[in-house]
TIZA-533018 format. One record per residue (C-alpha): z, y, x; residue number from 1. Coordinates in Angstrom, 2 decimals, decimal comma, m for minus. Layout:
N
       Z       Y       X num
       Z       Y       X NUM
...
This chain:
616
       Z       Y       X num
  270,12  202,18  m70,90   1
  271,11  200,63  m67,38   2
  268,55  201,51  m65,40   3
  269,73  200,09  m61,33   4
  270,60  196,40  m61,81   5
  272,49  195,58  m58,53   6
  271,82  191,85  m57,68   7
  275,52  190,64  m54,93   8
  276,63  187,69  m53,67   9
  280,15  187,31  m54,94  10
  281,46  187,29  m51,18  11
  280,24  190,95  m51,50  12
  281,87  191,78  m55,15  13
  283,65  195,00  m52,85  14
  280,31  196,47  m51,55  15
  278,86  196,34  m54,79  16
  281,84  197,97  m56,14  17
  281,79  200,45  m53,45  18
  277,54  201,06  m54,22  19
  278,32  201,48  m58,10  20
  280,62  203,80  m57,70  21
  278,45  205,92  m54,84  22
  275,85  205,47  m56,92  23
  278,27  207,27  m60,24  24
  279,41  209,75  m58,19  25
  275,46  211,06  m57,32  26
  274,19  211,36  m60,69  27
  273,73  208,00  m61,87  28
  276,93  207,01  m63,70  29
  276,12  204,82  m66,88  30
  272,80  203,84  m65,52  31
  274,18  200,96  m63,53  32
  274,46  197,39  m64,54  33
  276,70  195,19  m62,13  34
  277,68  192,45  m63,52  35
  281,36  192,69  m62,70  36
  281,65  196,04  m64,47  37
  283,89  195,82  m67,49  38
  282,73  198,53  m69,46  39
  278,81  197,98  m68,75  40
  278,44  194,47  m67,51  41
  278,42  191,22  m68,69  42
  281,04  190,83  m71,46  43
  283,17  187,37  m72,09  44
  281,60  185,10  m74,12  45
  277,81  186,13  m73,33  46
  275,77  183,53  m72,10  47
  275,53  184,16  m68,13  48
  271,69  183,78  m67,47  49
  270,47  184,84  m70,97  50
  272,51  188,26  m70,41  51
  271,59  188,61  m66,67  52
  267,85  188,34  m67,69  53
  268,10  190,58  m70,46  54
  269,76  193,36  m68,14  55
  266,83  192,54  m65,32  56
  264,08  192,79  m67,58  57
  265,72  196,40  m69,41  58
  266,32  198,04  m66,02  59
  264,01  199,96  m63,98  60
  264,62  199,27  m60,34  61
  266,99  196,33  m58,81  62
  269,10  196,76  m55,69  63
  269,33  193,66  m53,62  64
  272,66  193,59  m51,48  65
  271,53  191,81  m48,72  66
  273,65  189,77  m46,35  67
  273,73  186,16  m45,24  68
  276,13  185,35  m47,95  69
  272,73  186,57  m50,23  70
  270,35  184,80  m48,41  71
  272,53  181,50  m48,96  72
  272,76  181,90  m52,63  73
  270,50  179,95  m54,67  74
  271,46  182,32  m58,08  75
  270,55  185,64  m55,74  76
  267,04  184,58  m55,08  77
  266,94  183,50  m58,78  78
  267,87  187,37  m59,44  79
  264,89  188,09  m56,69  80
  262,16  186,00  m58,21  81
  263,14  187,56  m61,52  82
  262,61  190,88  m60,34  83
  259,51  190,25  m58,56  84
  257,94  188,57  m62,05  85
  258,98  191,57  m63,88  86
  257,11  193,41  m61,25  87
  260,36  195,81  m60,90  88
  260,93  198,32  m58,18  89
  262,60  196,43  m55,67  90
  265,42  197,44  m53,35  91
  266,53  196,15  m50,03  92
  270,44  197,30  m49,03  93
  271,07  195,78  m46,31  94
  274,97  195,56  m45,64  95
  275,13  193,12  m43,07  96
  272,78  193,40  m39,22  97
  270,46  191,73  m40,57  98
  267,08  191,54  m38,72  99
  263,88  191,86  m40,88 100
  262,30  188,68  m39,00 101
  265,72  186,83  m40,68 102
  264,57  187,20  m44,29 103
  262,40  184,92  m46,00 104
  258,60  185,65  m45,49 105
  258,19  185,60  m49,21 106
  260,96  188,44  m49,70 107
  259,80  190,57  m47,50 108
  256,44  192,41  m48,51 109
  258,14  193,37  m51,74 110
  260,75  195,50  m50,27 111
  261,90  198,40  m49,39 112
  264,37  198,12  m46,98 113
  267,71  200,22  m46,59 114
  270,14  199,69  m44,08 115
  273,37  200,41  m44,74 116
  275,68  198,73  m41,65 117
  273,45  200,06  m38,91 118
  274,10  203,33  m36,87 119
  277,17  205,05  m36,35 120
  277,50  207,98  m39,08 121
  279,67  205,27  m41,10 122
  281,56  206,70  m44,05 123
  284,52  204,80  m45,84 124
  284,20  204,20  m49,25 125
  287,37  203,05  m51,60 126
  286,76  199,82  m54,11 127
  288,81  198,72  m56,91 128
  287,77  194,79  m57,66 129
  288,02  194,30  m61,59 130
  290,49  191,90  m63,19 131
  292,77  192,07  m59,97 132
  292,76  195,48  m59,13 133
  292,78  194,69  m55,51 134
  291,24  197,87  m53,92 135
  289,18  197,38  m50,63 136
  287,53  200,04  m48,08 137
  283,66  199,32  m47,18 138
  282,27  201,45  m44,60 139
  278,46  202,44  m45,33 140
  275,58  204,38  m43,11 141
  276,10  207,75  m44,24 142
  272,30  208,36  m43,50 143
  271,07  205,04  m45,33 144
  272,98  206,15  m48,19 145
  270,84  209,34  m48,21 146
  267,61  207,41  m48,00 147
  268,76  205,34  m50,67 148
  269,74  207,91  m52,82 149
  266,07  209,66  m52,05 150
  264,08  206,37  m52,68 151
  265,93  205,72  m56,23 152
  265,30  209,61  m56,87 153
  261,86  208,80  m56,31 154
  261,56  206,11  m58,81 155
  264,25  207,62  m61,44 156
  262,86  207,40  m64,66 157
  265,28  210,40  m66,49 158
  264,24  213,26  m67,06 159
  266,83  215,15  m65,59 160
  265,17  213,90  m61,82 161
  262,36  215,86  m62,61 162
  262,70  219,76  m61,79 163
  262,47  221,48  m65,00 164
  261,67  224,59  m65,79 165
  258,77  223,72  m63,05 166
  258,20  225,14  m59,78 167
  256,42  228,23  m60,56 168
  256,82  227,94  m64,24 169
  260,90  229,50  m64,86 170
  259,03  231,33  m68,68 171
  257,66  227,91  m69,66 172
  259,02  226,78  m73,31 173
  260,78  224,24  m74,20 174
  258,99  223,13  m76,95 175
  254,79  222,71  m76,73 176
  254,13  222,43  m79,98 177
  251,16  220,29  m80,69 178
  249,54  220,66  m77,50 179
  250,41  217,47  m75,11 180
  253,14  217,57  m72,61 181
  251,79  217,66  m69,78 182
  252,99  216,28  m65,98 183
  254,81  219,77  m65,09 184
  256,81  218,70  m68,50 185
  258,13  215,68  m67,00 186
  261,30  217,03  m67,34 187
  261,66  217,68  m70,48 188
  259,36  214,07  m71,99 189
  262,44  212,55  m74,15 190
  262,30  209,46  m76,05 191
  260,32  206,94  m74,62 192
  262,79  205,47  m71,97 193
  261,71  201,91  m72,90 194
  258,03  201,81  m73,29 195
  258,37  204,35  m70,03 196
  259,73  200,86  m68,30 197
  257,62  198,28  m69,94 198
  254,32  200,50  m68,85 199
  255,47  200,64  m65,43 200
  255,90  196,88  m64,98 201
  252,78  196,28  m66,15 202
  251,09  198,54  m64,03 203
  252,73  196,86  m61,15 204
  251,67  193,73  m62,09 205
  247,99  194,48  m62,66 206
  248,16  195,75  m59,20 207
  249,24  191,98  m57,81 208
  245,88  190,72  m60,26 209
  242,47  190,36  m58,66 210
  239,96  192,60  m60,75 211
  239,29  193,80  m62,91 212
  242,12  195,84  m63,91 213
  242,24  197,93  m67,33 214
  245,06  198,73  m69,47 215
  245,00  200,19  m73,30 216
  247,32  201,92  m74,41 217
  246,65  201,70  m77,99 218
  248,66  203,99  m81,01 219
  247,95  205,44  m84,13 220
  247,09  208,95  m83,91 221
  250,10  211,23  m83,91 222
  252,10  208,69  m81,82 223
  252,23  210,65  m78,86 224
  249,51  208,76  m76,43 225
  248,73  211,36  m74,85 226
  252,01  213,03  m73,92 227
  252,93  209,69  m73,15 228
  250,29  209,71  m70,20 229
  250,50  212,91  m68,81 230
  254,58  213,70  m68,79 231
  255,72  209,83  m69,61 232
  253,90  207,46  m67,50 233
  251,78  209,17  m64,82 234
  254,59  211,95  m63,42 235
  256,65  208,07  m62,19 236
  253,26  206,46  m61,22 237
  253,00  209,34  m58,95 238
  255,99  209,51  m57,47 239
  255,09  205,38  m56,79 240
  253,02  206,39  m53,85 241
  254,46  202,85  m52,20 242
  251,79  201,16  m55,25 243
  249,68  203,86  m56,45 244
  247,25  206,84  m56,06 245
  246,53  208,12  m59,44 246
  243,75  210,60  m60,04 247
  244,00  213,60  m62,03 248
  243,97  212,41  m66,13 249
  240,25  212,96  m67,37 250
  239,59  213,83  m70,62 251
  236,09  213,41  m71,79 252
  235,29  216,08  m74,27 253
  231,57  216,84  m74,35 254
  230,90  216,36  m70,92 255
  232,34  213,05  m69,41 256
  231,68  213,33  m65,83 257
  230,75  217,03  m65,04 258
  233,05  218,59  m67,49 259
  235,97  221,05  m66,78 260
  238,58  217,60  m66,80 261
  235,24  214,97  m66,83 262
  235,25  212,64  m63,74 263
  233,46  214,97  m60,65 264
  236,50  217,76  m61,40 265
  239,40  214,83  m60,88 266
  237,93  213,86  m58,10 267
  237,59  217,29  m56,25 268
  241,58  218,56  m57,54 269
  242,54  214,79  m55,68 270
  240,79  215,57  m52,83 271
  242,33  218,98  m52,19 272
  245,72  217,70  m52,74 273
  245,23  215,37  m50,03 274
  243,86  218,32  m47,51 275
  240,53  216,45  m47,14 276
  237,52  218,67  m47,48 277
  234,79  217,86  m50,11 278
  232,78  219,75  m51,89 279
  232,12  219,14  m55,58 280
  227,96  219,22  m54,83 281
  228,66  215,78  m52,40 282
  231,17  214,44  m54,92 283
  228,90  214,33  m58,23 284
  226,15  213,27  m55,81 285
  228,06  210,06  m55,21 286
  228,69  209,66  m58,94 287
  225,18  210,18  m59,33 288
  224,64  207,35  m57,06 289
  226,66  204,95  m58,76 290
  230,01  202,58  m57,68 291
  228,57  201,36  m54,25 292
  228,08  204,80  m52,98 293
  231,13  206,22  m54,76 294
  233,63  203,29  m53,61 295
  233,30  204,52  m50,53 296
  234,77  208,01  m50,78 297
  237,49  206,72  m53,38 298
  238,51  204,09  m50,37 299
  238,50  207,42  m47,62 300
  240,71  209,49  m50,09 301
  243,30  206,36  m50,29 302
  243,57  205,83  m46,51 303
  244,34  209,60  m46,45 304
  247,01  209,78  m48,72 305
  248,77  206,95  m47,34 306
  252,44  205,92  m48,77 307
  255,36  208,36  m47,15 308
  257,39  208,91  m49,50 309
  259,82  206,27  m48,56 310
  260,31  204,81  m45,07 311
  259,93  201,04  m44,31 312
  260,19  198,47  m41,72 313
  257,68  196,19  m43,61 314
  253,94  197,30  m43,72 315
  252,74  197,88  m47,25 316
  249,68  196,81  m48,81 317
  247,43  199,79  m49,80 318
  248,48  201,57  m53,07 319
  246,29  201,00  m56,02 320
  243,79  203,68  m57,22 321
  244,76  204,94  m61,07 322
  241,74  206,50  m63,06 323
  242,70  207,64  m66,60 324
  240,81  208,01  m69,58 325
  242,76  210,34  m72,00 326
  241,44  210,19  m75,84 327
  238,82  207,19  m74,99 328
  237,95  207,28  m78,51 329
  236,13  210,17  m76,79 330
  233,72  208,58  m75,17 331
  232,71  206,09  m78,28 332
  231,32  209,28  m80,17 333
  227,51  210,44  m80,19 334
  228,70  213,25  m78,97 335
  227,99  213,84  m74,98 336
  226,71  209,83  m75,37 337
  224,94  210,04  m71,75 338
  227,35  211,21  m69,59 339
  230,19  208,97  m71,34 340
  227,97  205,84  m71,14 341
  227,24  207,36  m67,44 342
  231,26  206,94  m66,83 343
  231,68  203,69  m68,85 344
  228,93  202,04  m66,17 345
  230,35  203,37  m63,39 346
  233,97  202,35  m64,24 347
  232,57  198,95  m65,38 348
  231,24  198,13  m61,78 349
  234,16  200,27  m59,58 350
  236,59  197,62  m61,83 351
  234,47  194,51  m61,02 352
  234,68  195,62  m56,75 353
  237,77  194,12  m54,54 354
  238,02  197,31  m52,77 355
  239,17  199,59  m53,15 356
  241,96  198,28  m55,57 357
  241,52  200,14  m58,73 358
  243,30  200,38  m61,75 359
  241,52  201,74  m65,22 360
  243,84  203,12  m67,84 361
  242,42  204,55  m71,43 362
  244,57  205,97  m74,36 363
  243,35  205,60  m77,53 364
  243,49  205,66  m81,26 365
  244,06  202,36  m82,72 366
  241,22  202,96  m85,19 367
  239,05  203,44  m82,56 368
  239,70  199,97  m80,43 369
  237,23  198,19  m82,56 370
  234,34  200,21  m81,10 371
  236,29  200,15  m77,38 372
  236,36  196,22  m77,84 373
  231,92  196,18  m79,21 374
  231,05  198,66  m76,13 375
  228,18  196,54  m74,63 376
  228,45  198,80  m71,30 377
  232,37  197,11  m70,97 378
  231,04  193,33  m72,05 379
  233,10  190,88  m69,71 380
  235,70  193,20  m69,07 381
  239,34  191,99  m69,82 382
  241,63  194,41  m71,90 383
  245,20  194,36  m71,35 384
  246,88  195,84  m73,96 385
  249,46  198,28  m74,24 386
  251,30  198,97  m77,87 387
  252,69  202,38  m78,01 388
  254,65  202,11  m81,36 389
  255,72  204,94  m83,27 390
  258,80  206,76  m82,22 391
  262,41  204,98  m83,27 392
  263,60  207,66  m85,43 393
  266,80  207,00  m83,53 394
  265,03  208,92  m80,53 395
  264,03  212,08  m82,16 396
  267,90  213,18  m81,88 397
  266,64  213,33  m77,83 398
  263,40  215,44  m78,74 399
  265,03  217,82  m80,13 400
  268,26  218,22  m77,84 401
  266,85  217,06  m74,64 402
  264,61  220,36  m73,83 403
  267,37  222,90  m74,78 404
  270,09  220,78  m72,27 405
  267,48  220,88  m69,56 406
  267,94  225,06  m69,54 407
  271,71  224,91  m69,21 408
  272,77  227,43  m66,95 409
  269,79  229,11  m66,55 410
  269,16  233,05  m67,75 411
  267,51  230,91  m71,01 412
  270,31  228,96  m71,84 413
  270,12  227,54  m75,38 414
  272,41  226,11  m77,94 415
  271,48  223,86  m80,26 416
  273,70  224,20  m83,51 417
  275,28  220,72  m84,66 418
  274,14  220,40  m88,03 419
  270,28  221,16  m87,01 420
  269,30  218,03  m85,78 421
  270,60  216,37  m88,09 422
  269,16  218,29  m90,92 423
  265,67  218,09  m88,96 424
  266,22  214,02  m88,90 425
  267,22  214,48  m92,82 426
  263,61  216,51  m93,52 427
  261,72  213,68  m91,35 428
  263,40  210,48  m93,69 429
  262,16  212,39  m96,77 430
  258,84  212,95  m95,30 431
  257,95  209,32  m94,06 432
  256,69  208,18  m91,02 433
  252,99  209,50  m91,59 434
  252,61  212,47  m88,55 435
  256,64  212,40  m87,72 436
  256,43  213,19  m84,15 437
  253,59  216,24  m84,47 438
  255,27  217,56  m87,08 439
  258,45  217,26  m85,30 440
  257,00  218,78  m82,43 441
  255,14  221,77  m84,35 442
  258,49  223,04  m85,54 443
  260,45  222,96  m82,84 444
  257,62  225,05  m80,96 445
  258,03  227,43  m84,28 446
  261,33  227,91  m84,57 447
  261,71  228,34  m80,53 448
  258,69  231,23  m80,48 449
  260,67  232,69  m83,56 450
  264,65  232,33  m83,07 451
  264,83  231,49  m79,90 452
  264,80  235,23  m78,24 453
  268,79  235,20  m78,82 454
  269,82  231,75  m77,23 455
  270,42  229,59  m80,05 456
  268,84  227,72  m82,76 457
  270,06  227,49  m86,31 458
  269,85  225,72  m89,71 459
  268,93  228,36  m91,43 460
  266,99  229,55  m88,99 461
  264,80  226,74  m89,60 462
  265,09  226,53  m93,46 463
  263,01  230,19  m93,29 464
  260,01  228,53  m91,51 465
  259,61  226,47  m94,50 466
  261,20  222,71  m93,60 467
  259,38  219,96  m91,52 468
  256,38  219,13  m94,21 469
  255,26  222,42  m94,41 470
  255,26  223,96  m91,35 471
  251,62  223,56  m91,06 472
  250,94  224,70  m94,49 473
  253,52  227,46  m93,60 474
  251,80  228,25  m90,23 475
  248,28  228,73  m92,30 476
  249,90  231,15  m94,65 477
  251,40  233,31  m91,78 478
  247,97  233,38  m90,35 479
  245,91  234,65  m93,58 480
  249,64  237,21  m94,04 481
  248,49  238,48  m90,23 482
  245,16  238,77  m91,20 483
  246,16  241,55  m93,92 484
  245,59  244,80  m91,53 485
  242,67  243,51  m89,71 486
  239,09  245,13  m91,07 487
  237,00  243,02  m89,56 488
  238,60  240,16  m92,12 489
  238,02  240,42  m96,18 490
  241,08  240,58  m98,04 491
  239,75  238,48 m100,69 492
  241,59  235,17 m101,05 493
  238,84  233,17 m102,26 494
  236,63  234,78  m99,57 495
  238,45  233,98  m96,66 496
  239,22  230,19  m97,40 497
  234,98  230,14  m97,45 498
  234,85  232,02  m94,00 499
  237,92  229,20  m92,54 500
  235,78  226,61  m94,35 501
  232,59  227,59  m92,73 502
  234,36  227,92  m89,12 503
  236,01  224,94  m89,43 504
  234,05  222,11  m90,76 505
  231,55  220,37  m88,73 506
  232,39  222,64  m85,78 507
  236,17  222,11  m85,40 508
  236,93  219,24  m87,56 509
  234,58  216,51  m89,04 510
  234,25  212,92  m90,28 511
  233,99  209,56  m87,57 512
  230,93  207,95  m88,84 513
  232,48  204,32  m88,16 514
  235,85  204,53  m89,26 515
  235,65  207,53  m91,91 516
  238,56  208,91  m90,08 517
  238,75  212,85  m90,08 518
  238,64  213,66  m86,34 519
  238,86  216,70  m84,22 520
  236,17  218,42  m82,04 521
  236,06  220,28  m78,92 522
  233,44  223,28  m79,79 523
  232,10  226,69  m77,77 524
  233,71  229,30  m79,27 525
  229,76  230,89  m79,63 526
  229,12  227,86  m81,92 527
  231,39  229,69  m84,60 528
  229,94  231,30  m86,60 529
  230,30  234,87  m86,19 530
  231,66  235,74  m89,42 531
  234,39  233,39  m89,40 532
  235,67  234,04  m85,73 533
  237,93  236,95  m86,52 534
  239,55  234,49  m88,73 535
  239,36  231,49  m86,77 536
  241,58  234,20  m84,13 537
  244,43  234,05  m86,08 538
  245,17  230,17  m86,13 539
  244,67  230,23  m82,48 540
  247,80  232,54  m83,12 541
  249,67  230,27  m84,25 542
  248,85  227,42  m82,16 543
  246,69  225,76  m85,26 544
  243,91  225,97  m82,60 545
  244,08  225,67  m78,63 546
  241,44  227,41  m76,62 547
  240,23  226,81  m73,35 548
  237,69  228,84  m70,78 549
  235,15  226,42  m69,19 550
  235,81  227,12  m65,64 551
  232,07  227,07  m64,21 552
  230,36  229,27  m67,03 553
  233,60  231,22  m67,88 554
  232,30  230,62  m71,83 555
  234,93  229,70  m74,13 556
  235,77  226,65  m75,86 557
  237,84  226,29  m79,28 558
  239,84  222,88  m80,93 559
  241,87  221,59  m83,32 560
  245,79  221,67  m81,00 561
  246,08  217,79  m82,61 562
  244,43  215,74  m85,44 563
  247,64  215,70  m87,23 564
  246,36  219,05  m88,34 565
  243,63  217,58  m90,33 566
  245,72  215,47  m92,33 567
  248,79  218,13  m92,94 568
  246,74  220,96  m94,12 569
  245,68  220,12  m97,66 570
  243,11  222,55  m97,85 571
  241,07  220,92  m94,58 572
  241,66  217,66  m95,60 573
  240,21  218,29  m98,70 574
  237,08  219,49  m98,05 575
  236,72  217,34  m95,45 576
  236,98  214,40  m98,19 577
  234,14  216,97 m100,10 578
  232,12  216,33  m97,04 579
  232,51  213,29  m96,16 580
  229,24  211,79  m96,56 581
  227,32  214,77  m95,48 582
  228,96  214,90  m91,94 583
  228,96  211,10  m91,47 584
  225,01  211,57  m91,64 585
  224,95  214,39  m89,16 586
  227,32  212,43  m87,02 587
  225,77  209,11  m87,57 588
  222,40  211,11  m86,31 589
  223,69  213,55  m83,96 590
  222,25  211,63  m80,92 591
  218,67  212,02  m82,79 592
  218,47  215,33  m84,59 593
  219,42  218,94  m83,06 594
  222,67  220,12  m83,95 595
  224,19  222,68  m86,65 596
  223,44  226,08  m85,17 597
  220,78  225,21  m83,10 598
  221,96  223,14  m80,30 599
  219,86  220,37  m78,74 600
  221,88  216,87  m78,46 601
  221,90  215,11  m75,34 602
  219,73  213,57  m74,42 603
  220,49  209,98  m75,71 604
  222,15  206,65  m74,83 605
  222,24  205,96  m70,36 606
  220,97  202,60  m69,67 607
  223,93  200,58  m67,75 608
  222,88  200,45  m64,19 609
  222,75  196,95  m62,21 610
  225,91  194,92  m61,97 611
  224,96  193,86  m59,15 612
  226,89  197,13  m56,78 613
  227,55  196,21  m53,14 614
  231,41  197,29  m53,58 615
  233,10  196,85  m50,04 616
């Protein structure tokens, strides 16, 4: 997918030749549309502006080669306004002297300028004109070609301008498995070019909008939301720093604002990374204190980390403050109710303020929106939607290939026999759609951990692990196998599906009182019960389960590595159909009654504080 669009003046059909080419030669050949090209431009017969449109709308930034030929063109500032509708990242080359006072007003606090005919470090660059063959020699800045090349770096969407393995990370796999991808993964986050683009402009648009400002991104469970987020959407967003400031991705769990990824802990990691100190006791005091007091530290923590990662003659407007919500559905639950309706109120009234400029993002499950939408803390707000489809099947081919060509030439190199994708895409047709991606994902992780070790990855490699629908099923089987020559777990059969049953269900996995949905939980590992942990150990094993250490009490905590596990293991799902009714009353009641194995709930439902903040 063209991903520059380079908008010319067809006095200037040689400089954009010149660019494209440039632009081939330093990594981004077949991401260009010019509209000359023969290969990847406009071909005869298309309909001009239909085709042009298309291309703008597909792309992810758009070069504007400036001159006063350009500025004289009526169908060039078409291609502008375009742009700036499709809130694009926008461009300014500059290949004429051109003073920034000469453009028009309206042009100008969009851009980012590069200029190209200034200085004297000129280098000549060769240009064959289509149809005629004519070839020309354009002399360009050699420095404003660097900070060109630097500024589209910036805002490259492919992977492969993301470092990967990570800085500090040269062991990390591959494949993750079920766990999310997370921003270090960046590199390695295939197949989701297009809704990558689409979530970007719309970002940049909300950030043009007066308030409030919140975007759903909305998909069934299994289709990747939050991997999306964290390696997709917010690794660009960040580089963005022109537009945007996003804070660390929260995640509610049980704890909402205090918790080891709750509000109070995204807000301390953003102020270190911006060298400002803060401690976390003055931080969840403002929180405490509610959006006027907080506003004001969120506004300090902006001016600090002003925009530098691209230089500009034009003053920018201040970048837009991101809070995400990862697995909203999170926050709907009776589960940790105060401190979630504590967060809902305060985002409510930061949204509602004209400064500083914030932007609210949640993920969450589509059967799940129906509560987001009846939250009487949110009443008045304005949704903007975001559909995050299932994956084409026609990317998967990327999933699976993209990782392994990212360690090319590195001590891990690894080759991906011909025939396995193909018989992985085969496995996934038979299977249906239901839990593709996880599933997907799960095996790869597999059959990396177990055949990776000798650089390559076969088909029958992976017809030993047991095919794509029952890896998970396969994974269970290897776990109760491991748990053979341990003493501390029966060896009766029967037996030890009662100790997984009574470990699992309602700590781990349980029943969503208002859509019937089996959903995961986030649990202490204490709240196990003790028989069962030994057990429990060996799923963690194989990355069934994902634990965590709760970084201020050092106590461990214990989940389900994605719901897709619920509905893949027969066995769970099953007796979590047995118990459906039975756990929809202790959910439904949770808020009310202490919990299984003596916890006390919270302590009930926050009352939403007064709308009425004096936001600066």
């Amino acid at each position: 997918m063209p991903r520059i669009f380079l908008s010319h003046s067809s006095t200037n059909n040689a400089e954009a030749v010149a660019l494209r080419d440039w632009l081939a030669d330093n990594g981004w050949k077949d991401e260009i549309f010019l509209n000359l090209d023969p290969q990847r431009g406009i071909a005869a017969g298309e309909r001009w502006e239909r085709a042009l449109n298309e291309a703008a709308n597909r792309c992810e930034a758009v070069l504007f080669l400036v001159s006063k030929a350009w500025l004289a063109s009526g169908w060039c500032l078409k291609e502008f306004n375009l742009a700036h509708k499709l809130n694009k990242r926008l461009f300014g080359v500059l290949i004429e002297e051109l003073l920034v006072a000469d453009l028009p007003v309206n042009l100008t606090s969009a851009w980012q300028i590069v200029r190209l005919a200034s200085g004297r470090d000129h280098v000549v660059l060769r240009a064959v004109l289509p149809i005629t063959h004519d070839e020309a020699h354009v002399t360009f800045s050699a420095e404003g070609l660097q900070r060109l090349k630097h500024g589209l770096e910036e805002a490259g969407l492919d992977p492969k301008y993301f470092a990967w393995p990570p800085p500090g990370g040269a062991d990390r796999p591959p494949y993750r498995g079920l766990r999310p991808l997370e921003a270090e993964d960046a590199g390695i986050f295939f197949g989701r070019d297009w809704p990558i683009v689409e979530a970007l402009d719309k970002l940049r648009g909300l950030r043009e909008r007066t308030p409030p400002r919140l975007l759903v991104i909305l998909g069934a469970s299994g289709a990747g939301k939050s991997s999306f987020l964290r390696a997709g959407l917010f690794p660009r967003v960040k580089r963005d720093d022109r537009n945007f400031l996003p804070l660390p991705v929260i995640r509610p769990e049980r704890a909402a604002i205090t918790g080891d990824t709750g509000l109070v802990a995204a807000l301390e990691e953003a102020y270190s990374a911006a060298d400002i100190p803060m401690t976390r006791a003055k931080l969840r005091a403002a929180v405490e204190q509610g959006a006027a007091t907080l506003a004001l530290p969120l506004q300090v923590l902006l001016e600090k980390a002003a925009p530098s990662a691209f230089d500009t003659e034009i003053k920018a407007k201040p970048p837009a403050l991101i809070i995400a919500v990862d697995q909203g559905e999170e926050l709907l639950g009776t589960e940790g109710r105060e401190e979630a309706q504590q967060l809902l109120a305060l985002l409510r009234d930061l949204l509602v303020c004209e400064a500083p400029t914030l932007i609210v993002i949640f993920t969450i499950r589509s059967d799940s929106y129906g509560q987001l939408q009846e939250e009487p803390t949110l009443d008045g707000i304005a949704k903007i939607l975001f559909d995050l489809s299932p994956m084409p099947k026609g990317s998967y081919a990327e999933v699976i290939r993209g990782p392994a060509q990212r360690l090319a030439g590195t001590k891990r190199a690894l080759k991906i026999e011909d025939a396995l994708p193909e018989a992985l895409l085969a496995d996934i047709e038979a299977g249906g759609a239901k839990d593709a991606l996880p599933l997907l994902a799960f095996t790869l992780e597999r059959l990396y951990v177990e055949h990776g070790g000798d650089g390559d990855l076969t088909v029958a490699e992976y017809r030993t692990l047991g095919g794509i629908k029952g890896s998970i099923e396969a994974a269970v089987e290897r776990a109760l196998k491991a748990a053979d020559a341990d003493p501390a777990v029966t060896r009766d059969r029967a037996a030890r599906l009662t100790l997984l049953r009574r470990g699992l269900v309602p700590w781990l996995a349980s029943i969503d009182p208002d859509t019937g949905a089996p959903r995961r939980r986030v649990a202490r590992l204490i709240e196990i019960p003790a028989e069962a942990r030994p057990l429990i150990q060996y799923l963690v094993e194989q990355r069934l389960l994902a634990t965590d250490v709760n970084k201020d009490t050092g106590e461990p905590t214990i989940e389900p590595a994605h719901e897709a596990l619920l509905r893949q293991w027969g066995l769970l799902e099953g007796w979590l159909t047995e118990d459906a009714g039975l756990l929809a009353v202790l959910e439904g009641g949770q808020a009310r009654q202490p919990r299984l194995g003596g916890e006390q709930p919270q302590s009930g439902m926050a009352s939403a504080p007064d709308r009425s903040v004096g936001c600066r």
